[in-house]
C-alpha positions in Angstrom: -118.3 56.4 23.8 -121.7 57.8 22.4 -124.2 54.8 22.4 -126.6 54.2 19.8 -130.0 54.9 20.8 -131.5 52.1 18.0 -134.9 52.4 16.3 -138.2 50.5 17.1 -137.2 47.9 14.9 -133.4 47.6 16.5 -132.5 45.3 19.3 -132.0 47.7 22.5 -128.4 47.2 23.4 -125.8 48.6 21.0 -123.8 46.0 22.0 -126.3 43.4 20.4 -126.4 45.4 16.8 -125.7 42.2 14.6 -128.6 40.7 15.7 -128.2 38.2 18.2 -131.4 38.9 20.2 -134.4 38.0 19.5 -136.3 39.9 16.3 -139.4 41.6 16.7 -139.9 43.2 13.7 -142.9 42.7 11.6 -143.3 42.3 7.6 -146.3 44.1 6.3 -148.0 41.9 3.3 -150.2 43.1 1.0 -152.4 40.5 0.5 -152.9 39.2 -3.2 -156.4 38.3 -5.2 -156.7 34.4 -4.4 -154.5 34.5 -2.0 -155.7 32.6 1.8 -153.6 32.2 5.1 -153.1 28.4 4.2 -151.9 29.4 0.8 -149.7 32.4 2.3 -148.4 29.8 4.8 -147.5 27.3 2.5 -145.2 29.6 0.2 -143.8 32.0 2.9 -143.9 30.8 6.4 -141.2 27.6 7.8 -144.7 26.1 9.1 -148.6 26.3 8.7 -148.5 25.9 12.1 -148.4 29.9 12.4 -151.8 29.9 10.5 -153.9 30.0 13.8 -151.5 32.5 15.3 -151.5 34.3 12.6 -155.2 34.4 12.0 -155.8 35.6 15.8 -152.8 38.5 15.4 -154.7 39.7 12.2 -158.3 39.9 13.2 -159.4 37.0 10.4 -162.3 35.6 11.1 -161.8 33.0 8.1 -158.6 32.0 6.7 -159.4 31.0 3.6 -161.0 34.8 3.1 -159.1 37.4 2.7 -159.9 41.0 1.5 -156.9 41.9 -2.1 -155.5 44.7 -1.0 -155.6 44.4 2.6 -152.4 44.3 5.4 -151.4 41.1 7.1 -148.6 41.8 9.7 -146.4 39.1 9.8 -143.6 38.0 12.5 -140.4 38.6 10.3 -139.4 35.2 12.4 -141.7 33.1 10.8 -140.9 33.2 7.3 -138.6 31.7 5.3 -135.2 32.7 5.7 -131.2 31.4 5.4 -127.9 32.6 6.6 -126.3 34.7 3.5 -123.1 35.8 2.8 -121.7 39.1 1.3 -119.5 38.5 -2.1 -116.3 40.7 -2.7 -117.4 41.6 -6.7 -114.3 44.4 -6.7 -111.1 45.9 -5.1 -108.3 48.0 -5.4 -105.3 49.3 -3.3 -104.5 47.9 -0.2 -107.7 45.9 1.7 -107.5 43.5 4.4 -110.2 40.7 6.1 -110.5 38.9 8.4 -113.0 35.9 9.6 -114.9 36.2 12.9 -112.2 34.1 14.2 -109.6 37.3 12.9 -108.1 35.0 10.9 -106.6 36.8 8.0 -108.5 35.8 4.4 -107.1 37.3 1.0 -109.1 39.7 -0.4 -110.2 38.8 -4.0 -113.1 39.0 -6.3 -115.7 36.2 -5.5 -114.7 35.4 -2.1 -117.7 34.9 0.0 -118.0 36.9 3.6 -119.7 35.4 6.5 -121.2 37.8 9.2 -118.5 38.7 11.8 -115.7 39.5 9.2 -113.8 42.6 9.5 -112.5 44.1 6.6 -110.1 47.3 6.4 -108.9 49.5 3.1 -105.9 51.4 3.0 -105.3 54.8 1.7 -106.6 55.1 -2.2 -108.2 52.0 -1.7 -112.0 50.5 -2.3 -113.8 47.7 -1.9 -117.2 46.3 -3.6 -119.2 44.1 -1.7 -122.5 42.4 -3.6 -125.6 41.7 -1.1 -127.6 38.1 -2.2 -130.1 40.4 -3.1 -127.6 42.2 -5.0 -128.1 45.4 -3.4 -124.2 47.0 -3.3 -122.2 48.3 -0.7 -118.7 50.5 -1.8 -116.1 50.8 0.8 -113.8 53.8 0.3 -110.7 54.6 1.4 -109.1 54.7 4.9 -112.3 52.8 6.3 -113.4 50.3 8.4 -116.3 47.8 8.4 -117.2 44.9 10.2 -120.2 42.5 9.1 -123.1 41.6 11.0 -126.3 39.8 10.6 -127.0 38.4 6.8 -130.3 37.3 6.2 -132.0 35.6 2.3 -135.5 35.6 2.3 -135.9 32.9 -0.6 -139.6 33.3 -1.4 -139.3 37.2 -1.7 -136.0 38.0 -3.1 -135.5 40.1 0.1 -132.4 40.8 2.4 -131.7 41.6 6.3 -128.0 43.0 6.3 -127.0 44.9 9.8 -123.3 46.1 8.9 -121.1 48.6 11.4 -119.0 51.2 10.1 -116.1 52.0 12.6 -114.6 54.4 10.6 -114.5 55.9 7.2 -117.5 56.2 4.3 -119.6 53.9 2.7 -122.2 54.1 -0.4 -125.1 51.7 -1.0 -127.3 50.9 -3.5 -130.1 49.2 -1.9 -132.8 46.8 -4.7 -136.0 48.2 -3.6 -138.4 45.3 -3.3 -142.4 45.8 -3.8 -143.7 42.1 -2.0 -141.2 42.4 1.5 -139.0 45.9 1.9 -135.5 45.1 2.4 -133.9 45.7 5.6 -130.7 47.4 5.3 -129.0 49.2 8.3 -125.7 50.5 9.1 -124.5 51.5 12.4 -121.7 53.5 13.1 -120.4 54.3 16.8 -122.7 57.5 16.9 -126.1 56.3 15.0 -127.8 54.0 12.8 -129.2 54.6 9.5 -132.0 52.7 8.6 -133.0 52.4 4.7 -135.7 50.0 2.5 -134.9 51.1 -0.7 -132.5 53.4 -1.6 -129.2 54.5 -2.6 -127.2 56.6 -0.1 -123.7 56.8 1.4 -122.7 57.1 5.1 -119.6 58.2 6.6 -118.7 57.6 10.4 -116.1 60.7 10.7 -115.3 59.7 14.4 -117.3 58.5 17.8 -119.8 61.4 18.1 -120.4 62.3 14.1 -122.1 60.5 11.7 -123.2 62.1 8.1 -126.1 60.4 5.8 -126.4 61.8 1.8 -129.6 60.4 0.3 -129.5 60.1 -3.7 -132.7 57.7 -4.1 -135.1 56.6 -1.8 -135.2 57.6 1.7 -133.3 57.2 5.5 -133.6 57.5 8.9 -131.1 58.9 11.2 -131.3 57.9 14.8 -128.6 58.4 17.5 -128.6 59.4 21.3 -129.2 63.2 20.0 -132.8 62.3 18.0 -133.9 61.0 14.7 -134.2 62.5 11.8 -135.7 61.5 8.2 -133.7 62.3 5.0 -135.4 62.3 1.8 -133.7 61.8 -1.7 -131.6 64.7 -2.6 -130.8 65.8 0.8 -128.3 64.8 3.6 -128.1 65.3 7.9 -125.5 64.6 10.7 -126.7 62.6 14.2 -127.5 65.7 16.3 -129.3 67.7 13.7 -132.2 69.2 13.6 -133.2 68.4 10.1 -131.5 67.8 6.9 -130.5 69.7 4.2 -130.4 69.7 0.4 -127.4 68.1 -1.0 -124.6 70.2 -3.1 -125.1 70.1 -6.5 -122.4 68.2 -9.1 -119.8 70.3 -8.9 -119.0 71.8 -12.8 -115.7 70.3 -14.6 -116.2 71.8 -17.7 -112.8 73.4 -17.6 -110.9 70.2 -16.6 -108.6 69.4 -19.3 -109.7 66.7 -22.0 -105.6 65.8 -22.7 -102.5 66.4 -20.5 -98.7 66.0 -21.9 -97.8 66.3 -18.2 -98.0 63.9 -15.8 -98.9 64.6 -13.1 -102.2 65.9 -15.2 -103.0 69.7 -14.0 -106.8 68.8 -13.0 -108.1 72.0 -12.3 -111.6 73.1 -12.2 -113.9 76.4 -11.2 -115.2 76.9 -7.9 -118.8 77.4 -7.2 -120.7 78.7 -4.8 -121.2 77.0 -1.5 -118.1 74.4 -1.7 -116.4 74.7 0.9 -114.5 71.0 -0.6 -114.0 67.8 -2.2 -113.8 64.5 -2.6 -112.6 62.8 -5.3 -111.7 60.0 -6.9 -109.8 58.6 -10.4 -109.9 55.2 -11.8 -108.4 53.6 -15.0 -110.8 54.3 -17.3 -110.4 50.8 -19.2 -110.0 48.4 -16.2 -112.2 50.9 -13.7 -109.4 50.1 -11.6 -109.3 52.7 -8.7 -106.3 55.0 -8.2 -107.1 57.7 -6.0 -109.5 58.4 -3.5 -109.3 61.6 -1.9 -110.8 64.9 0.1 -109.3 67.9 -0.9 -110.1 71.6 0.0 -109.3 73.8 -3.3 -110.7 73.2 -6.8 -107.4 71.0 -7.9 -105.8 67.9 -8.2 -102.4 67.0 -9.3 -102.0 63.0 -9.4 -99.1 61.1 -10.5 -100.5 58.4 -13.2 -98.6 55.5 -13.5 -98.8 55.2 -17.9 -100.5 56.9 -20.6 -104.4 56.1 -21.0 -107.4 57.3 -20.4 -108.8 58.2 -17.2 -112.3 59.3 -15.2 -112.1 61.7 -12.6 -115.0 61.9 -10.3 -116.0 64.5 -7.7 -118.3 65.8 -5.5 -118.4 68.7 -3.7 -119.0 69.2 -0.1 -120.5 72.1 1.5 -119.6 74.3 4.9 -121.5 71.9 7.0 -119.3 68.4 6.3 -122.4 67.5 3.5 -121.3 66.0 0.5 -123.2 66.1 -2.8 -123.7 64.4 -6.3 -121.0 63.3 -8.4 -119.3 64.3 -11.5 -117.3 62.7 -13.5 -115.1 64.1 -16.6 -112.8 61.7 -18.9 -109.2 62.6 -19.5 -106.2 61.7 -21.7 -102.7 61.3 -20.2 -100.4 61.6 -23.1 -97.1 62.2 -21.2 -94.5 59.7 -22.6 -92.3 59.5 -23.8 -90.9 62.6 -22.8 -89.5 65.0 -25.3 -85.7 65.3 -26.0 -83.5 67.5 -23.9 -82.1 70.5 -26.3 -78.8 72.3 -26.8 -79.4 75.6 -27.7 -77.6 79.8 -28.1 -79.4 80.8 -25.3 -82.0 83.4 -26.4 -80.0 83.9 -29.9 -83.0 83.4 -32.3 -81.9 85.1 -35.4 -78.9 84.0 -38.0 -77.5 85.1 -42.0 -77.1 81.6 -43.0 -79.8 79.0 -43.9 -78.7 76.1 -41.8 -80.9 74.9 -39.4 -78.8 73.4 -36.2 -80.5 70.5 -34.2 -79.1 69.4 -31.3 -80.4 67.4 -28.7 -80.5 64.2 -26.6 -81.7 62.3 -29.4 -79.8 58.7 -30.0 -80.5 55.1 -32.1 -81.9 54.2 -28.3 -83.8 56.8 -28.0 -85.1 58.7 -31.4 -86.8 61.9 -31.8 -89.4 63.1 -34.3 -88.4 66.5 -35.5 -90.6 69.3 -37.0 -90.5 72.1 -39.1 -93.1 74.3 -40.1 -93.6 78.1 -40.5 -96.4 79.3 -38.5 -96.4 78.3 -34.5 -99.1 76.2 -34.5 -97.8 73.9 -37.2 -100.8 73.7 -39.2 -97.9 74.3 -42.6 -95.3 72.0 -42.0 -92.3 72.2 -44.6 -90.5 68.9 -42.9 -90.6 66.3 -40.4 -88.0 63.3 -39.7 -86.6 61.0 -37.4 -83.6 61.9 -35.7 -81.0 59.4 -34.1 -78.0 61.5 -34.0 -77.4 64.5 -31.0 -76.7 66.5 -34.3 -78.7 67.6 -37.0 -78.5 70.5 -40.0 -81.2 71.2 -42.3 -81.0 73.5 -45.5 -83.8 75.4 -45.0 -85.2 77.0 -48.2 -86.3 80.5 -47.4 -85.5 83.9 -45.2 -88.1 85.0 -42.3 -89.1 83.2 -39.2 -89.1 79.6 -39.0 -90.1 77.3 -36.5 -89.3 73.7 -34.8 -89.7 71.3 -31.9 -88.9 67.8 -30.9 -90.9 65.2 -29.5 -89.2 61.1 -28.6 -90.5 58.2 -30.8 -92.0 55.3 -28.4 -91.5 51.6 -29.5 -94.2 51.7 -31.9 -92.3 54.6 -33.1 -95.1 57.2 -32.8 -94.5 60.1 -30.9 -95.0 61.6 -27.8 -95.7 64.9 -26.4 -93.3 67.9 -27.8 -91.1 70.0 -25.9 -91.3 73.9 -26.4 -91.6 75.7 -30.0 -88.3 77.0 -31.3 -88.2 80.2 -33.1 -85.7 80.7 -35.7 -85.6 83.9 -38.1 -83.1 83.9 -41.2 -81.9 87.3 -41.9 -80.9 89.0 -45.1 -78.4 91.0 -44.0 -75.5 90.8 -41.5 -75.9 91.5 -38.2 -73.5 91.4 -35.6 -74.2 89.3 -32.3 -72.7 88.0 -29.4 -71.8 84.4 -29.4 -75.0 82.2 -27.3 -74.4 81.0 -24.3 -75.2 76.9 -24.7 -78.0 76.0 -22.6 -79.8 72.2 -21.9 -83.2 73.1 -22.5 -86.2 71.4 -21.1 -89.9 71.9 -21.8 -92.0 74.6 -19.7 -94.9 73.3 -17.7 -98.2 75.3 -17.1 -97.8 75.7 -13.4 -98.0 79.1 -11.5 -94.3 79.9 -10.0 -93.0 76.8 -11.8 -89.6 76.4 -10.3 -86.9 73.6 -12.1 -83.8 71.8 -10.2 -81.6 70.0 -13.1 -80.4 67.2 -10.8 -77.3 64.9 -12.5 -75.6 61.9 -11.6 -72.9 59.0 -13.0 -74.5 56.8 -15.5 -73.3 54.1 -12.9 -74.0 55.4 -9.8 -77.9 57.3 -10.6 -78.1 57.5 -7.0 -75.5 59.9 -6.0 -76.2 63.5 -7.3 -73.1 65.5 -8.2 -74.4 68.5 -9.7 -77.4 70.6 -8.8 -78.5 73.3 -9.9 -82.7 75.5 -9.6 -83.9 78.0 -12.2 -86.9 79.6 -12.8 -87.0 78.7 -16.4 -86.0 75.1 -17.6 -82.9 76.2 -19.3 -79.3 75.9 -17.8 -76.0 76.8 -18.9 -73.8 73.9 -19.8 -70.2 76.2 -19.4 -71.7 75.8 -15.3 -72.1 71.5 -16.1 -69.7 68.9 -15.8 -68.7 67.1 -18.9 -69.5 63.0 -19.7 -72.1 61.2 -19.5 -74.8 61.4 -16.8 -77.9 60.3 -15.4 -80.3 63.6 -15.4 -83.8 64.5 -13.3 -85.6 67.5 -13.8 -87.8 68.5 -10.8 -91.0 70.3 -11.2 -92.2 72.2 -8.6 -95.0 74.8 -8.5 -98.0 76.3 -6.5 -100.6 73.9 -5.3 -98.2 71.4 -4.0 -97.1 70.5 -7.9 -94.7 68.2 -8.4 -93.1 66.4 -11.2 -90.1 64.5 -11.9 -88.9 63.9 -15.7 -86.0 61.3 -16.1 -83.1 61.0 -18.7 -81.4 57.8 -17.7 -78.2 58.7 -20.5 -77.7 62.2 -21.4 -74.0 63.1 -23.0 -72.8 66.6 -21.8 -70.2 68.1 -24.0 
């Protein structure tokens, strides 16, 4: 494996990266008006006995002199300091810990960490670890992270947290402090980042790559390969010459606001230099994570498990494994209940009489919201009613096109999404047609080479399929159906990987 070739401040040996060697690192106080070493001692140091020493290390020829404004270096192992631990403040999806013992500890907000405990996060999962300090650190998905050396420095408010990332990505928020610098440092199996201040992420992709994105502050970079610095707004990999500026926030202006689908189409523009992304989508309410994912095109097709709003958040990542800033974009799911199955002529639109014919999969269990309207977009709507019968006729009062769709009542007996806009024009004169051939409709969704499978099975056994059929268009012939009643699934599949499922757990076939 690729050692670690630590910074001045780190302990030599990789193996000793938690801190269990002795620390040489040095805190450099500004020294205050009024302030003297005996008065310095007395509020920050575990003894006054360090006065002498540190008079000599300083150069002071009298202690209770000193010049505002002016450096004292101080032995980071004489001051104050306590064991801290690290608080879980948030989770979701699958995360596991462990003690330094590996005993197994369940995961929950408030549990305090002690250095030494391993903790692991499943796919679409996070984690949200609070500092004493309450600097952050944000586990994502598919990572792993063991805790090392925790260190309070009560007089200052300051930290010491040493944390190793075996795998995965990380963000921190790091409190700058003005009186003693934090010192916040994670090391992966390929380098060591070294921050006071800041907000970045880190992401060990495997034993010899390591990537650091800078959004505040700044952080060093150091492996076996060299060290680089990486201000605010740019990012590097160990091995790199120097870094780069970080992709911008990728542009979601086109990402749908509401979806009746679910999954939601998310769907956004390319830009320039993204070569990816990685994204994630939490419930916008209980900013419970959902999903957590890298993708390579400008899409995203979740399934959501129930209607609400959402946040989607991405960056984008550029040709060199770099990943940006965020953006986020709010969303709607309105996808249930799902609109009513129809019995329709086929593409028969036109008819003498002026009887409108409704029929559908509508039920007293399951009730539809019919509307009627003359214009497409039904901004002039002549009639709408509930429907509990799989039969309907409506006198309608004029000749010339009319049109009508159905949408389910949920229990609050509001609607949900419609299915597809039915055309109907009322002739004045005879014409002669062709009986329709009866088709179940479905509603069309907005995928590129959408493709539908009508799947049905006994109302008693809605685990064995006995009739199958795929169509381009979500229509099917019922003289090709079985009769009775039946447990029906309508498959969505399209380009992109799209795929839906829509269920009718009782559906009466004639």
């Amino acid at each position: 494996m690729n050692k670690t070739a630590l910074l001045a401040l780190c302990l030599s040996s990789h193996a000793s990266w938690a801190g269990s060697g002795g620390d040489e690192a040095t805190w450099q106080y500004t020294v205050q008006a009024g302030d003297t070493l005996w008065s310095f001692a007395a509020k920050h140091l575990t003894s006054p006995s360090y006065v002498p020493k540190l008079q000599q290390q300083n150069g002071i020829a009298n202690p209770y002199r000193l010049t505002p404004g002016s450096q004292l270096v101080v032995p980071y192992s004489w001051t104050r300091q306590n064991e801290s631990s690290v608080t879980i403040e948030a989770l979701s999806g699958m995360v596991s810990v462990q003690d330094s013992d590996g005993q197994a500890l369940k995961a929950a907000p408030g549990l305090h960490l002690q250095a030494g405990s391993r903790i692991s996060t499943g796919k679409d999962a996070m984690l949200k670890l609070r500092m004493a300090d309450g600097s952050m650190l944000q586990l994502w998905s598919n990572s792993k992270l063991t805790l090392g050396k925790q260190v309070f420095y009560p007089t200052t408010g300051a930290i010491q947290s040493q944390n190793r990332l075996d795998h995965g990505s990380a963000s921190n928020a790091v409190v700058p402090r003005q009186l003693m610098p934090n010192r916040y440092q994670i090391y992966t199996p390929s380098a060591v980042t070294t921050v006071r201040g800041t907000e970045f992420r880190v992401r060990s992709l495997d034993d010899k790559d390591t990537a650091a994105e800078v959004l505040h502050g700044k952080v060093s970079l150091a492996s076996d390969a060299g060290e680089i610095d990486i201000p605010a707004g740019f990012g590097g990999r160990n091995g790199g010459k120097q870094s780069v500026a970080l992709p911008k926030a990728p542009a979601l202006d086109s990402v749908i606001t509401v979806s009746p689908f679910n999954p939601p189409l998310l769907e956004w523009h390319k830009q320039e230099g993204e070569a990816g992304y990685q994204l994630a989508i939490s419930d916008a309410q209980t900013q419970q994570q959902l999903y957590n994912r890298s993708a390579e095109t400008a899409r995203f097709y979740p399934e959501l498990p129930q209607n609400g709003r959402y946040l989607l958040t991405i960056r984008a990542r550029n040709a060199q494994g770099i990943e940006g800033y965020d953006a986020s974009r709010g969303f709607m799911l309105a996808a249930s209940p799902l609109p009513p199955l129809i019995f329709s002529d086929g593409k028969r639109i036109s008819q003498r009489g002026q009887t409108l014919w409704v029929g559908s999969s509508a039920s007293p269990e399951r009730p539809a919201w019919l509307q009627v309207a003359r214009d497409p977009a039904f901004a002039d709507i002549w009639y709408q009613g509930r429907l509990e019968q799989d039969s309907f006729a409506l006198n309608l009062p004029d000749k010339g096109k009319w049109y009508w769709r159905l949408a389910s009542l949920d229990s609050q007996g509001q609607p949900g999404p419609y299915g597809n806009t039915q055309e109907l024009r009322i002739k004045a004169w005879y014409e002669m047609s062709l009986p329709g051939d009866r088709k179940l409709q479905a509603r069309r969704y907005p995928v590129a080479n959408a493709r539908y499978t009508l799947q049905l099975a006994r109302a008693d056994e809605p685990g064995r399929i006995v009739w199958q059929q795929s169509a381009a268009e979500p229509s099917w012939s019922l003289l090709r159906m079985p009769s009775g009643r039946f447990a029906a699934t309508i498959l969505v599949d399209g380009d992109g990987g799209y795929h839906a499922e829509e269920r009718y757990p009782a559906l009466l076939l004639p």
